[in-house]
C-alpha positions as MATLAB code, in Angstrom:
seq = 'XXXXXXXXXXXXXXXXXXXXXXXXXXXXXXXXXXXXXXXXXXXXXXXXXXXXXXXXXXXXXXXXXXXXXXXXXXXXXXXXXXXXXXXXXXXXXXXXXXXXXXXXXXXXXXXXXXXXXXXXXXXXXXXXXXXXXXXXXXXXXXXXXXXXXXXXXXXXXXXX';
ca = [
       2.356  -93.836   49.423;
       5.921  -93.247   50.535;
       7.427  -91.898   47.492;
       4.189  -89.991   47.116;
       5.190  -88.461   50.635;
       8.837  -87.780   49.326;
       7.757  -86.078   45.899;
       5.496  -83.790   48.368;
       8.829  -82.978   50.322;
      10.939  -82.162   47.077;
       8.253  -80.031   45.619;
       7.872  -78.519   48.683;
      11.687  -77.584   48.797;
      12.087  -76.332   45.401;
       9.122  -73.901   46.193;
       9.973  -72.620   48.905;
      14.212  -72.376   47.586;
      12.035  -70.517   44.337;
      10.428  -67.702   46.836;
      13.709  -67.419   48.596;
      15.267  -66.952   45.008;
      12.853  -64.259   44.261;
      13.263  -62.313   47.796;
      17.015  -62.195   46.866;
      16.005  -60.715   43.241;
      13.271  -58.012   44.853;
      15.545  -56.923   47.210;
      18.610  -56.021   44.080;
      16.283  -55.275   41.604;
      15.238  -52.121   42.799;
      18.835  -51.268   42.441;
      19.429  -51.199   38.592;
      17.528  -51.122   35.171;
      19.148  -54.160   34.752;
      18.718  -55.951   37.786;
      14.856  -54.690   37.584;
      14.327  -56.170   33.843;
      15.412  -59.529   35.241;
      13.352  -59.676   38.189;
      10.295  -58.980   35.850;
      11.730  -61.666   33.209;
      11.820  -63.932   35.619;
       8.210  -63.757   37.448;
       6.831  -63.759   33.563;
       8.286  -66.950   33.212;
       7.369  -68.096   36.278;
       4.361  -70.653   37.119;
       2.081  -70.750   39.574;
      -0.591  -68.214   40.649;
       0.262  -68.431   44.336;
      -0.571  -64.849   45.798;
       2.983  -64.193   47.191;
       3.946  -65.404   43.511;
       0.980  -62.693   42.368;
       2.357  -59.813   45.287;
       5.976  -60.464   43.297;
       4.239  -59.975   39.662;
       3.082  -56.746   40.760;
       6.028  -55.724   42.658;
       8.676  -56.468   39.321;
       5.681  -54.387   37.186;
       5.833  -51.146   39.510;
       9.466  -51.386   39.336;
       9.522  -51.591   35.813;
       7.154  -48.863   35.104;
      10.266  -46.816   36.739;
      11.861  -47.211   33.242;
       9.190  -46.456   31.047;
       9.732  -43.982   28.490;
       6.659  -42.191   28.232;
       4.027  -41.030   30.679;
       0.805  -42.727   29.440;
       2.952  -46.256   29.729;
       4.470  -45.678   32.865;
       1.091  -45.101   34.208;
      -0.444  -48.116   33.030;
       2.025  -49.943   34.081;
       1.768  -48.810   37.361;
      -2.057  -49.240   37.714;
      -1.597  -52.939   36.222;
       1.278  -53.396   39.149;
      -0.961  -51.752   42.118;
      -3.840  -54.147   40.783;
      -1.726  -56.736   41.180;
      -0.382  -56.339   44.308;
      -3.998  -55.890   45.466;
      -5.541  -59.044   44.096;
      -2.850  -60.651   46.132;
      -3.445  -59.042   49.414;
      -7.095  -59.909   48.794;
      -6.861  -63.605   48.057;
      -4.866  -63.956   51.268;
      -5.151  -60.844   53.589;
      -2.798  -62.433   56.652;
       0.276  -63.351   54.645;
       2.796  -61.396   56.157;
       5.032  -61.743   52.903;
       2.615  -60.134   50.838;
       2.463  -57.109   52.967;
       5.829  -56.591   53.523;
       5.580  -56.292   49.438;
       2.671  -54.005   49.206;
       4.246  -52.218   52.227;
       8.473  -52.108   50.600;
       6.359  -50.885   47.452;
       3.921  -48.040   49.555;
       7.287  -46.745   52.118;
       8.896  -45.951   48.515;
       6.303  -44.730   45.673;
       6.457  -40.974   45.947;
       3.608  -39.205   47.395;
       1.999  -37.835   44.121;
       0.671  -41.009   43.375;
      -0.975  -41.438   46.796;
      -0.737  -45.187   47.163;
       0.652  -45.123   50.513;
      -2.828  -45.839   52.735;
      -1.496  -48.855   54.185;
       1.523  -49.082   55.312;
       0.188  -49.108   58.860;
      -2.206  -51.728   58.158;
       0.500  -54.124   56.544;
       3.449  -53.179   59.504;
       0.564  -54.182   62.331;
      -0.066  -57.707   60.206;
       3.990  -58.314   59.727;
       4.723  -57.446   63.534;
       1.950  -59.725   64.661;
       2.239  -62.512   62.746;
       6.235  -61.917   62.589;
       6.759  -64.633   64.915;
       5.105  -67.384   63.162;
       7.456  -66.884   60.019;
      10.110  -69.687   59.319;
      13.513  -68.632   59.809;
      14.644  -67.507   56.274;
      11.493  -65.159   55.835;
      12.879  -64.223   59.212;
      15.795  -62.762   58.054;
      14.151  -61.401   54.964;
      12.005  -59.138   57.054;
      15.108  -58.546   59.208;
      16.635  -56.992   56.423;
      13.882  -55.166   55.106;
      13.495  -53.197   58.692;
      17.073  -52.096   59.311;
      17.043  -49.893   56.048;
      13.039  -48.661   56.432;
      12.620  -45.543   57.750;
       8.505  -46.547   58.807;
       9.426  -49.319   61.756;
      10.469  -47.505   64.754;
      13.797  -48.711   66.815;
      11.313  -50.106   69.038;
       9.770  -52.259   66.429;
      13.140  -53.397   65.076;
      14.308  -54.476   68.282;
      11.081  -56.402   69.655;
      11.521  -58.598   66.899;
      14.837  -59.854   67.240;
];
């Protein structure tokens, strides 16, 4: 039963090291073709069908559909991404990572493609349940809110 207890523990750290991995990749892969491509490479690979795994599957496909050459891809590609994203927030509606994903995604999509509807939904759910968050998600949403422009100062600073 003991080493049964300690492979519990190791999976439990590469998992958790995995999603901190994949925060670090969301938050450059925005920032390149390149860095997006291997973001999206990498949750293809990936296994599991964890919803935060699920929220970053749709996340790397919206991104992608940036690149798309033509208009009838990039849409599809962006529906397929959305649905994603979705089926994740449904399959665990609390999980304040998965709506600080849907919620990075919704602040930045331009407003022709009207999927903005709840970004005050998903900042009420990250600022409540902020505080139950272990340290490194933390700092992830930390970093999120200094550069978004849809927490106030007040928000930013309640949840230091």
């Amino acid at each position: 039963m003991n080493s049964f207890f300690i492979s519990g523990i190791a999976f439990l750290l590469v998992f958790f090291q995995n999603f901190s991995d994949l925060r670090n990749q969301y938050e450059y892969a925005s920032k390149s073709k390149k860095n997006t491509e291997k973001f999206y490479e990498v949750l293809q690979k990936a296994n599991g069908d964890s919803p935060v795994l699920m929220a970053y599957r749709g996340a790397a496909i919206l991104l992608k559909s940036r690149f798309a050459t033509n208009k009838e891809e990039r849409k599809e590609q962006f529906i397929l991404g959305v649905k994603t994203v979705e089926q994740a927030v449904s399959k665990d509606e609390n999980n304040v990572e998965i709506r600080l994903v849907r919620l990075s995604i919704q602040e930045h999509t331009p407003k022709f493609l009207k999927y903005k509807s709840n970004i005050e939904e998903d900042k009420k759910i990250i600022l409540e349940g902020f505080n139950k968050q272990n340290t490194v998600l933390k700092e992830y949403i930390h970093r999120y809110m200094a550069q978004s422009k849809v927490f106030t100062d007040s928000e930013k600073s309640k949840l230091k």
